[in-house]
N, C-alpha and C positions, 0 to 999 in steps of 0.2 A: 356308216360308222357301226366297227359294231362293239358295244359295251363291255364284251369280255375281254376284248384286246386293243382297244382305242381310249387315248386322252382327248378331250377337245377344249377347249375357251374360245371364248369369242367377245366381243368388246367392239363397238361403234367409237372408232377415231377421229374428231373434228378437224381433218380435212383430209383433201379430194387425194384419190386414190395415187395422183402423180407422185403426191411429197410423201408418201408410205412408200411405195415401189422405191422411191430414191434411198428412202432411210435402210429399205434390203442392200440396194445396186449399187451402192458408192460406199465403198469403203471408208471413209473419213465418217460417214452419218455410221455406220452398221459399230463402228468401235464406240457412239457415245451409247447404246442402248443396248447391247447383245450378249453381257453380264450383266448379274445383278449391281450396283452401286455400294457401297464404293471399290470392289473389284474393278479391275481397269482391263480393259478388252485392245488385242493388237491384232490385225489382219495380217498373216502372213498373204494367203491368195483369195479372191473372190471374182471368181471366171463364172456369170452367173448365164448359164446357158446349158441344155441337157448334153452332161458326161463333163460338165467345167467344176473345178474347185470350190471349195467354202474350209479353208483352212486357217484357226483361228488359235493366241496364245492368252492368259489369261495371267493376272499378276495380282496379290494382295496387295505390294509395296510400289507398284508403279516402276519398279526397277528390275527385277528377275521374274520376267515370263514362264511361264512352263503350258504344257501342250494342251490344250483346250476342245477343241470341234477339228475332225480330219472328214470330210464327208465330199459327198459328190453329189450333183445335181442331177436329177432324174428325169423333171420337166419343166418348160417354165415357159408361160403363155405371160406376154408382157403385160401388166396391170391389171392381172387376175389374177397369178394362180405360182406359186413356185411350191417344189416337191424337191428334195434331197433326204438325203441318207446316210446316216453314218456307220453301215453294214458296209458297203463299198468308199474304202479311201480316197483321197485324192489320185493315189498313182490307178486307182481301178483293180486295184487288189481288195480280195474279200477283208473284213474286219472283225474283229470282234474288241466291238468298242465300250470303256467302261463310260457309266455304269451300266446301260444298258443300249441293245441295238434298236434303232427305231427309223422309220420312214418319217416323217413330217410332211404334211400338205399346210399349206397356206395361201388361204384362197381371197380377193377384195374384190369388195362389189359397193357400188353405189348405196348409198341409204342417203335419207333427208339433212340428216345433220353431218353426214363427210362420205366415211368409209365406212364397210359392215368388216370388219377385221375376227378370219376365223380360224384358227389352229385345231389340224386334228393328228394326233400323233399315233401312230401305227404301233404294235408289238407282235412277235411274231409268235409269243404263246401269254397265256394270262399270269404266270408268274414275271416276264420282264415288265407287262403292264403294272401289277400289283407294284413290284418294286419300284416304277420311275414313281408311279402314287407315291412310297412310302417316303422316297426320295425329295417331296415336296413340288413335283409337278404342277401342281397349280402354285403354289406361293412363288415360286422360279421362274414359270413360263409368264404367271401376271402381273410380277417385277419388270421384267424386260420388257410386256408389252405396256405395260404404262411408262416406262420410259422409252419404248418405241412411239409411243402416242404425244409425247413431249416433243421428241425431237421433229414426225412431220409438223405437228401441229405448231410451231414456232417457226419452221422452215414455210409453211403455208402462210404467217401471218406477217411475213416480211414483203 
């Protein structure tokens, strides 16, 4: 990581890395947690495999969507590690996507009490960095994950 041009958080999730992978890989889980609350999240594609879609619509009133995350997947090692971008679109066309362009790694690993759940978000000079900061990068990115953490963590406890 390196501090000039990377966001990260990270957060241990109470349970096992399966029902986190699910809450990415399945489309029905990734729409209760992938906006903040009460924004409502709709998957248009999620072809989660390197060069597949993560193409997402986002709605304040639950009725008129508008365009959300258009990214492609870059790597993704099953219950470890997925990486996408939203510099490259879904159709594989270059981007430039607001607010800003950024790589994201999302890596799970085992710990005592579930998951070790860790985001590092990439920037490709220190002013898009600066700006997803200003933009609320952590209060955004650790919304979502705690309501990522709700949804395996309930899906685990069924």
């Amino acid at each position: 990581m390196n501090p000039d041009l990377d966001l990260a958080l990270e957060r241990v999730i109470r349970a096992p890395r399966a029902a986190v992978w699910s809450a990415w890989t399945d489309p029905s889980r990734l729409e209760k947690w992938w906006v903040p609350a009460p924004t409502v999240c709709r998957v248009d594609r999620l072809d989660v495999r390197p060069g597949g879609a993560l193409v997402t619509r986002l709605s304040e009133d639950g009725v008129e969507f508008v365009p959300h995350v258009d990214a492609t997947f870059l790597a993704v090692d099953e219950l470890e590690r997925i990486v996408f971008t939203n510099a490259i679109d879904s159709a594989w066309r270059p981007a430039d996507p607001m607010p800003v362009p950024m790589t994201a790694e999302i890596t799970l690993s085992d710990h005592p009490d579930g998951t070790e759940y860790r985001i590092i978000v990439r920037h490709g000079n220190p002013a898009a960095r600066a700006r997803h900061e200003e933009l609320g990068f952590s209060a955004g990115w650790g919304a979502v994950t705690k309501q990522l953490a709700g949804v395996a963590e309930s899906q685990a406890a069924q």
